[in-house]
Every structure is written in C-alpha cells, then in structure tokens.
C-alpha positions as CSV (number, residue, x, y, z in Angstrom):
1,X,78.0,73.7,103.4
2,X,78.8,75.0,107.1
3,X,78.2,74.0,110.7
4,X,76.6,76.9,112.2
5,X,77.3,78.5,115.2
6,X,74.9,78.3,117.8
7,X,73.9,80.8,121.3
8,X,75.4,80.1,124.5
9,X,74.3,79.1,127.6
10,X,75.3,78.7,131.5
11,X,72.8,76.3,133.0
12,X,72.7,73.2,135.0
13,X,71.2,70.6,132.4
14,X,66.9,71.1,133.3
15,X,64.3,70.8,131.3
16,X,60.9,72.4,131.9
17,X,58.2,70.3,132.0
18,X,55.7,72.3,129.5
19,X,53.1,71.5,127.1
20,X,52.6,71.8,123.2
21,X,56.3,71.4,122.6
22,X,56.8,74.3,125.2
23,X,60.1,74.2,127.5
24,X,60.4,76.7,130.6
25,X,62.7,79.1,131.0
26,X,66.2,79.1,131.2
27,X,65.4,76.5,133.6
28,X,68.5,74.0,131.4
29,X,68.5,74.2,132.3
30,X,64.8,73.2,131.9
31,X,64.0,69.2,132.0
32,X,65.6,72.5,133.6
33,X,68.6,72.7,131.1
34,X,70.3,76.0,132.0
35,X,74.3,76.2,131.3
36,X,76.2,79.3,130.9
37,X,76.5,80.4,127.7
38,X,77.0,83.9,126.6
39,X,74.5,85.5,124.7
40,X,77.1,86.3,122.0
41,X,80.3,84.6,122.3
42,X,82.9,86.2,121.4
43,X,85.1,85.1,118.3
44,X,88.6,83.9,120.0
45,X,91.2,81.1,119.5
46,X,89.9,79.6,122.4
47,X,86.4,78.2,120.4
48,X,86.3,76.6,116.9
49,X,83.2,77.9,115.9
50,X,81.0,75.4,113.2
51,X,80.4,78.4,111.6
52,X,84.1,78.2,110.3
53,X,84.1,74.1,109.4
54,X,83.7,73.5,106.2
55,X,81.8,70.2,105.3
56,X,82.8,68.8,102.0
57,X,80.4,66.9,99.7
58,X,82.4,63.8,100.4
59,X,82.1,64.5,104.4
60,X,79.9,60.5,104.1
61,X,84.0,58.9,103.7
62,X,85.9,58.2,106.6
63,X,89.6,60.9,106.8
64,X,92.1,58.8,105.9
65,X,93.9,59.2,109.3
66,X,90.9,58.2,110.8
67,X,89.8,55.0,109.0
68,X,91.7,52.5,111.7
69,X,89.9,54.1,114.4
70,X,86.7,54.0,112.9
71,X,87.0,50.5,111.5
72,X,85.3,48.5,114.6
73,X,82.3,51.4,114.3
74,X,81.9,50.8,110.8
75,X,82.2,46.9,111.2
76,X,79.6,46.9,114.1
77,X,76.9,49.4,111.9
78,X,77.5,46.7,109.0
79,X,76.9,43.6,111.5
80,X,73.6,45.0,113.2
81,X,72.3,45.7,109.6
82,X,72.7,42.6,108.5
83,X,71.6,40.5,111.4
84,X,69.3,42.6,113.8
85,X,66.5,40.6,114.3
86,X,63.7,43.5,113.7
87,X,64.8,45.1,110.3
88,X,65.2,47.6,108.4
89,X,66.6,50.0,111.1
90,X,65.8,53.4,111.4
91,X,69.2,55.0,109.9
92,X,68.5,58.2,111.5
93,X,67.9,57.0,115.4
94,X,71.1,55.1,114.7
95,X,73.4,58.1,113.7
96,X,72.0,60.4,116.5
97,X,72.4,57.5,119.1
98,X,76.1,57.1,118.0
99,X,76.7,60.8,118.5
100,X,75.3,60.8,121.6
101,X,77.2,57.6,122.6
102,X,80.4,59.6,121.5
103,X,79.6,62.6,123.5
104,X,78.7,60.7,126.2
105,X,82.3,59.1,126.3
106,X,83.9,62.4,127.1
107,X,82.6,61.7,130.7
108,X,81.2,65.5,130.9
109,X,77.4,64.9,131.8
110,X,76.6,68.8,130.0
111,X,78.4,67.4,126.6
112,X,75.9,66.0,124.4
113,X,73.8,66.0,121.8
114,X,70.3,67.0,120.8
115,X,67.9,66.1,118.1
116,X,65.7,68.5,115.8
117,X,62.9,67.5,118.0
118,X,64.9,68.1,121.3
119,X,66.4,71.8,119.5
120,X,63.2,72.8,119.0
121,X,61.9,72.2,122.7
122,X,65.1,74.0,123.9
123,X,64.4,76.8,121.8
124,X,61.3,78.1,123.3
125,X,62.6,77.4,126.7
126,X,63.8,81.0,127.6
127,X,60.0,82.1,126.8
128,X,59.1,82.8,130.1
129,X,55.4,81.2,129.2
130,X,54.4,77.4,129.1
131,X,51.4,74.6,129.3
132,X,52.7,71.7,131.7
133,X,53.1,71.3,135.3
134,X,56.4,73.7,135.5
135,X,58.2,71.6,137.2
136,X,62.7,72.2,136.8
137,X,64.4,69.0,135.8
138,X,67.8,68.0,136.3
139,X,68.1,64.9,133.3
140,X,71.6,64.2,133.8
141,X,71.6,61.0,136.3
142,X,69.0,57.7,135.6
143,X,66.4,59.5,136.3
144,X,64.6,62.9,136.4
145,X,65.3,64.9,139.3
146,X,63.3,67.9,139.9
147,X,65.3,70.6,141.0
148,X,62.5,72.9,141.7
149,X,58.8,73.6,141.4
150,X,58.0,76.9,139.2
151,X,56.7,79.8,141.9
152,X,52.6,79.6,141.3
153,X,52.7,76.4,138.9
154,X,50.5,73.4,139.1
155,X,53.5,71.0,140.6
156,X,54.2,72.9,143.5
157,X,50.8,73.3,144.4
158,X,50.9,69.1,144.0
159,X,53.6,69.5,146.8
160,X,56.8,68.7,144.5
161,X,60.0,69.9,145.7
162,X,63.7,69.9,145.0
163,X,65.2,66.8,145.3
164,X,62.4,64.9,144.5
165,X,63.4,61.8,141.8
166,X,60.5,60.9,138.8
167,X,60.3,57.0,138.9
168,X,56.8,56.5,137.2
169,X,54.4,58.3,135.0
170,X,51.2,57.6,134.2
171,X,51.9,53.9,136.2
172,X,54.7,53.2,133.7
173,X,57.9,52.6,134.8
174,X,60.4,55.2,133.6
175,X,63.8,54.0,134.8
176,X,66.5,54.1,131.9
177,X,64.3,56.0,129.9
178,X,65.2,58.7,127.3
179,X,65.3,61.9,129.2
180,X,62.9,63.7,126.6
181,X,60.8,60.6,126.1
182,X,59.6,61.0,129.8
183,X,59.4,65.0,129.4
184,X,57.0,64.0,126.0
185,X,55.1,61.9,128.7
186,X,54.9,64.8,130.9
187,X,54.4,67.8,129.3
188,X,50.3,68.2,127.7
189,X,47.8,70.8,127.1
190,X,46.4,72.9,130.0
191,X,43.5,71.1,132.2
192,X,44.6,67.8,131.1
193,X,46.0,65.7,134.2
194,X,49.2,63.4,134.8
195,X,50.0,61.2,137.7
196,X,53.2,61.2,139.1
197,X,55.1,58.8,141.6
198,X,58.6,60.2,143.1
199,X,61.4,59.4,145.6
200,X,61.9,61.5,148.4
201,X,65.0,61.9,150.6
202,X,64.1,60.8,154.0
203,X,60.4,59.4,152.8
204,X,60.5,55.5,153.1
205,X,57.4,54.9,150.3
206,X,57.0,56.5,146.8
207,X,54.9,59.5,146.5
208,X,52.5,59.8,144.4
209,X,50.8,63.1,142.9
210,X,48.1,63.6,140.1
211,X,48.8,67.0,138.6
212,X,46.4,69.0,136.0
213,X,48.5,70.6,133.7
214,X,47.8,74.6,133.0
215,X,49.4,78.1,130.9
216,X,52.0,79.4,133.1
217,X,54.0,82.8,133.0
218,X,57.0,83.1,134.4
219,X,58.7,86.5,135.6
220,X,62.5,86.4,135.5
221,X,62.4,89.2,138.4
222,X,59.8,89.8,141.1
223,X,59.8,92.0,143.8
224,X,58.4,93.5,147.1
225,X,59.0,95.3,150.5
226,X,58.7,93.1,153.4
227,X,57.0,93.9,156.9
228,X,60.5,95.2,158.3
229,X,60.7,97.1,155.6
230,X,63.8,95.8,153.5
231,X,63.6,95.5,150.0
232,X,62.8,91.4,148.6
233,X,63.7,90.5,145.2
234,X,63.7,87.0,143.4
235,X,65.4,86.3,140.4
236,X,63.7,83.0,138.6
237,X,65.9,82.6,135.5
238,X,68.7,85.0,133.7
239,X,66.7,85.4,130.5
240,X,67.6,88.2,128.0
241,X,65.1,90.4,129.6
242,X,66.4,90.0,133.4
243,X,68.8,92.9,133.5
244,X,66.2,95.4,132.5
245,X,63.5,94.2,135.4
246,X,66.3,94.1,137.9
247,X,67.1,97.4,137.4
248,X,63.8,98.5,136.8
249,X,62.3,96.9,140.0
250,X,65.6,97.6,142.2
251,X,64.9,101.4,141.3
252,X,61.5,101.1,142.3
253,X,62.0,99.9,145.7
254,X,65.3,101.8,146.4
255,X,62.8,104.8,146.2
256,X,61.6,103.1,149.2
257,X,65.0,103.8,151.2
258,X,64.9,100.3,152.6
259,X,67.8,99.3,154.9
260,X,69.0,96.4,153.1
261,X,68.0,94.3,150.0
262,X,67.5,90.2,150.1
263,X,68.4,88.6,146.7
264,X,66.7,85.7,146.3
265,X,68.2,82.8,143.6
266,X,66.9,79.5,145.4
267,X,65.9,77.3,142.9
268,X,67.3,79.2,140.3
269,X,69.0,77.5,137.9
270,X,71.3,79.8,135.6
271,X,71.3,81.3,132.5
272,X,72.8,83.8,130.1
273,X,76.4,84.0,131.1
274,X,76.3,87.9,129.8
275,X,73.3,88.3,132.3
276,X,74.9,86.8,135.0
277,X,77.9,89.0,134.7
278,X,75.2,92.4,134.5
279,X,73.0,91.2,137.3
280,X,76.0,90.5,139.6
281,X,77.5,94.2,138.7
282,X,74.3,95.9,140.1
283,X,75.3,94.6,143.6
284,X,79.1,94.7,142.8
285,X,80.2,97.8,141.8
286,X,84.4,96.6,140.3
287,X,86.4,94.0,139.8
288,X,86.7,90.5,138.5
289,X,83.4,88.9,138.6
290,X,84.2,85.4,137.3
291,X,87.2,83.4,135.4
292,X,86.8,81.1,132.5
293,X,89.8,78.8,131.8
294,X,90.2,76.9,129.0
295,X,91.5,73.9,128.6
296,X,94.7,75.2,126.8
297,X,95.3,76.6,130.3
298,X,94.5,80.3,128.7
299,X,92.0,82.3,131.7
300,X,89.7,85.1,130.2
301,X,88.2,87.5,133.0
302,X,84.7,89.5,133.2
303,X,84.7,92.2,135.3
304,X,81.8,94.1,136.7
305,X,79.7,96.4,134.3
306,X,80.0,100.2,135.3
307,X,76.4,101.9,136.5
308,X,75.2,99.4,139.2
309,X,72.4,100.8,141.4
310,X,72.6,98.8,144.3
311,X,76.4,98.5,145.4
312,X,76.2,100.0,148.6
313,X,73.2,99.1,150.2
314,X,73.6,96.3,153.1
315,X,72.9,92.7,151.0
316,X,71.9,89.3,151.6
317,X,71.6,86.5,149.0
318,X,69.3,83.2,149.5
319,X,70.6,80.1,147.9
320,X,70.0,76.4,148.1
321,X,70.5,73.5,146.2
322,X,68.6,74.8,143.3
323,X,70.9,78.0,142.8
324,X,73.1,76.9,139.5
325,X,75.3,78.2,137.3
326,X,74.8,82.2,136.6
327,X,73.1,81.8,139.7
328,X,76.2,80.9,141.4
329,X,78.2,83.6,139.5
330,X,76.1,86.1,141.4
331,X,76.9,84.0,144.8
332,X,80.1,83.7,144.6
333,X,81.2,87.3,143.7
334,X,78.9,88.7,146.3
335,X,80.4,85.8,149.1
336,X,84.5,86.3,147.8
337,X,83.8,90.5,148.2
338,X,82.4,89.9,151.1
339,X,80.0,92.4,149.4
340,X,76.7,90.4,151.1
341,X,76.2,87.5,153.5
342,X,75.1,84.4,151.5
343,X,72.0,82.5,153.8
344,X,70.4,79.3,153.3
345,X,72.0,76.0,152.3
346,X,74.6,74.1,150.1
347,X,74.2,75.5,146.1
348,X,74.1,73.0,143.4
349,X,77.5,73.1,141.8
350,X,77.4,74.1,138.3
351,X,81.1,75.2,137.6
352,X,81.4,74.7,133.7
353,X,80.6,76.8,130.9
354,X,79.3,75.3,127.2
355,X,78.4,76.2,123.7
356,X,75.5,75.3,121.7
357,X,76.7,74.3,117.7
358,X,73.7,73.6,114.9
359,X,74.8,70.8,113.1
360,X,74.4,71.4,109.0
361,X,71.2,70.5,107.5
362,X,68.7,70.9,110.7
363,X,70.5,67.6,111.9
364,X,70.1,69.3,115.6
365,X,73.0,70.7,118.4
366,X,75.9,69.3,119.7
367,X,76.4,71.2,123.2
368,X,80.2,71.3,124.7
369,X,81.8,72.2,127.7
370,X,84.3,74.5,126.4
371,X,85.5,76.2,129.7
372,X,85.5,75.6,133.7
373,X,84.5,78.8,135.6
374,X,86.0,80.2,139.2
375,X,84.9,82.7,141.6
376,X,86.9,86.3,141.8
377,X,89.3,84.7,144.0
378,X,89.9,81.6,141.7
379,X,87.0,79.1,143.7
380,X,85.3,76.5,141.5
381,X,81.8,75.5,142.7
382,X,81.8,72.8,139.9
383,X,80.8,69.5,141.9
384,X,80.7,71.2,145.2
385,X,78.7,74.4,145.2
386,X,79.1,77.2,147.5
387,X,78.5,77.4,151.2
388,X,76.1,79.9,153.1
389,X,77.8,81.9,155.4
390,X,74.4,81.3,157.4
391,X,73.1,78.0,157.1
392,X,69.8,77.4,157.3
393,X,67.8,74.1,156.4
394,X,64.0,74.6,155.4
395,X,61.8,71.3,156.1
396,X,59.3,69.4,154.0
397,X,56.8,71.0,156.3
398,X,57.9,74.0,156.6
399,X,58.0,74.3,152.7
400,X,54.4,73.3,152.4
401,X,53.2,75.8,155.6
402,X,54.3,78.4,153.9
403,X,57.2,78.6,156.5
404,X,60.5,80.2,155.1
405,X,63.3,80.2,158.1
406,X,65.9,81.1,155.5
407,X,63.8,84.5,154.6
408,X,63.8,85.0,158.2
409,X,67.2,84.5,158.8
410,X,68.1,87.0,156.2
411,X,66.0,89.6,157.6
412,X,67.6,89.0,160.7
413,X,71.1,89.1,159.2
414,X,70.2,92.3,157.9
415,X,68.7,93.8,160.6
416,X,71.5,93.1,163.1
C-alpha cells in the first residue's frame, strides 16, 4: 500500500462558498483556499513524496522508537473510550480530529488536514462554475473572513466585501465552529436564500444580509479597453486554463495599440504556482521571478518563461488586500523590476508554498507548507504583503457606487 502524491497549490487558505458540494475557483484558496502549489512538482530531495512511503500491513502498531512518545496519546484514546459519557465514539471523527490536532501543532495555519468530504469540495474548486453565493473565504482565524465577493455573484450584489467577518448563519451562532461545517451551512442550491450577519471594520452594529443563492461562472481572465484608451485586464484566479486567456485576450487588445495595460489582481487570491510563474513572464520578459527555500536552507529559482507578449508596454498592477499568493508572485516581480507601478493598497501576505498528499485508502489530504517564497530580490511578503508604490484606499461607499479611485489612479499613473 502507498500514500499517493497529491497536486500542488499556491493559495491563501479560502473556500468558495458554492452549492451541491461545489467549491469556487482557486479561490483556497476558496472558503477561498488558494496556496501555491505547482501543477506538477517536480521529483527532488527537497519533498518526500507519499507516493514513495510504503505503508506496511502492521502500520496500526506504534514504531518502536516512537512508543514513549505516543504513550500519553494512546493512554488518553483508551481513557475517553472507556469513560466518555455519550458512547460508543465515532472512531473515525476521532482519528481525523487527532491529525488535525497534530498539524495544527506545527503552528503553520496552511498545514492541515482534510477529510474525504472536505477533498472532494476542494476538488471541484478550480472549476470556474458553482451554486452558492460566491463569496472568497479566508477559514484560517475563529471565524470566516471573506476576503472577497466573486465579480457578478449574488454576495456582492448583497453588499459583502473584503474584510467582512461571518459571525451568524441562518440566526445560529457560528463562533468556534468547524470551518466546513459553516461552509455546509452556506453553500445550497440556486434560488434558495441564506441570511447572513457580519462584522465590519469601522461599522459599530452587525450587518446583516439575506442572500439567494444562484449558478455562477467564473472567468479566470477578463478584459476591455477603457475610455482613455489603455488596455484593462482582470485576472480572478490562476486556474489551469489562465495562461491561455491571458495571452489570448492580451493579443486581442494589443491589436488595439493601447498606451499602457492595467493588470488587475485585487481580490485575487492565488493559484497554480506554474501559472503564476507564466502569467508573470508575459509582463516580464528574464530573470528570476520568485525563490523557494526550503527548510534545509537549499533555494530553487523560477525564472521567466521565453515568448511574453506584453514586456514592453507601459504597466500598472492593482492590488489590495485580497491579492495572495501567485497573485503576489506577479506583484512582486513586476514592483522589484520596476517593470510596472503597483497601485492600490496593502496585499494580503501569502509568502509560503505547500503540497497536497492523499492519504492511502480515500482517508483524505494532509496539506504542508514545504517552502517559504521571496520576491527576485529576496523580499518575503509572508505576513506582511507588498506595498503599492501608489496608495490608494477605496471606501465602503465608493465600493458600492460603483466608484473605483484605484482604477483611476492607474489610468492616471499611466497616462502621466
């Protein structure tokens, strides 16, 4: 029997709010769930893959070098089945709340674990297409935070924004509850309804929202030529397909001859690693795009991809605190080249980089932050994020008016 190895990932932990067992795209990261993770990784010394663990038929024993340490676990599962008050226990919800109890004491908030159940929603996350409200999730603090609205969906026409904290659903209180249990609560069919109350930075009282669910596609890439005449394109997720409609649509518009291109990744939250690397060499044409290092101190470097069609043009990226991960690749290569001119505000901070392992048997995924990531010129963003060269704030109001001030500054940037 083997562990198989699993598809990376570079996202900031999300989960979509979707229907039917639906998760949105690459957004988590899902719950916005997006790490970075390579489509393929590479086979290297720096990963043990699962895929080469073998799991003996006594794997059930405890090593021998191992027993001491694991005496007070199996003393405590022996106790609690002999004296919980509400017997039997459910063996299974036991095992997979120990592993994620033990990958939970690593400290590193994007290494856990997920269940079959959980797999399977994260599976169908990169599809682009869902039933739910579409809202991005961050699920790694107490509570859900949304860390954006899905362009078009049903909870951004409910006025949900980034920032915004999930505290009740349906009237039940949610606090300490299971991250997927409150997504299950969440998520339903199209044209069915759920209310939601939230906290709001700099709102005194709850808000709260009742939101009909609907089908919602999601393009990875969408584009446009603005009034002055430069070239607009928004990159919601780096999906598997995102490379081919960038270049796609970046060759339609350069037809165009606009003076400069805006690239839009607010409220994006990551991706493929690979994709992040090809969208980033279509603005930059060489070099180092990003560094992994390992925690044997060993670096590996990606460099831009040859045949990018938009390294010369004048360039201006839009970020904010929704821009994670692959997201921030793009950012930061284009802000250390000084290759664009970064508008908008603070980016979230996604500076890690994990794999995805099945466990044997369809027992679910462990997910492991394997690597820390740094701009060209050695940078982390992990905690911090990366600053706008413009800063720009973009109010409540302004948000729901329609009003963009960061677009505008952009096109200004551009323009002089």
């Amino acid at each position: 029997m083997t562990w198989k190895l699993s598809r990376n990932l570079l996202i900031v932990i999300a989960t979509l709010f979707t229907g039917t067992g639906i998760f949105v795209g690459g957004f988590v990261t899902g719950a916005r769930y997006y790490d970075l993770l390579p489509i393929v990784i590479p086979r290297s010394d720096h990963v043990i893959g699962l895929d080469t663990i073998e799991i003996k038929p006594d794997a059930a024993s405890t090593p021998e070098d191992l027993q001491l340490a694991f005496r007070p676990f199996w003393e405590s599962w022996r106790l609690l089945q002999e004296n919980f008050v509400d017997r039997p226990l459910d063996t299974t919800d036991l095992v997979h709340g120990a592993i994620k109890g033990m990958l939970r004491a690593t400290g590193d908030r994007h290494t856990n674990y997920m269940s079959p159940d959980e797999q399977e929603i994260m599976r169908t996350d990169m599809s682009g297409e869902l039933e739910g409200i579409g809202a991005e999730i961050d699920t790694s603090g107490d509570f859900l935070r949304v860390i954006s609205p899905l362009p078009g969906s049903p909870a951004e026409a409910a006025g949900m924004l980034p920032g915004d904290t999930i505290i009740f659903v349906d009237g039940e209180d949610v606090s300490g509850m299971d991250a997927f249990t409150v997504i299950a609560r969440v998520r339903g069919p199209s044209g069915s309804s759920v209310t939601i109350t939230v906290l709001r930075e700099g709102v005194p009282d709850p808000l709260t929202m009742t939101i009909t669910r609907s089908k919602i596609t999601i393009p990875s890439v969408e584009s446009r030529i603005l009034s002055s005449g430069i070239a607009y394109v928004k990159i919601n997720r780096f999906g598997e397909h995102t490379t081919d409609e960038l270049r796609t649509q970046l060759q339609t518009q350069l037809t165009k001859d606009p003076p400069g291109i805006i690239l839009d990744l607010r409220n994006n939250p990551g991706g493929f690693l690979d994709v992040g690397i090809s969208v980033t060499s279509q603005f930059v044409g060489n070099g180092i795009v990003m560094v992994e290092r390992f925690g044997d101190g060993r670096e590996r470097e990606y460099r831009a991809l040859r045949g990018g069609i938009a390294t010369k043009i004048p360039l201006a990226v839009l970020i904010n605190r929704g821009s994670a991960s692959a997201a921030e690749i793009v950012a930061g290569a284009v802000k250390d080249y000084q290759r664009g001119t970064l508008v908008g505000e603070r980016s979230y901070g996604k500076g890690t980089v994990q794999t995805w392992m099945d466990l044997s048997d369809q027992q679910g995924a462990v997910r492991i932050t394997f690597a820390r990531w740094t701009t060209p010129k050695g940078n982390s963003v992990d905690g911090d994020g990366l600053m706008p060269d413009v800063n720009v704030n973009r109010s409540y109001e302004q948000y729901k008016d329609g009003i963009d001030p960061q677009l505008d500054a952009a096109v200004e940037t551009l323009l002089n």
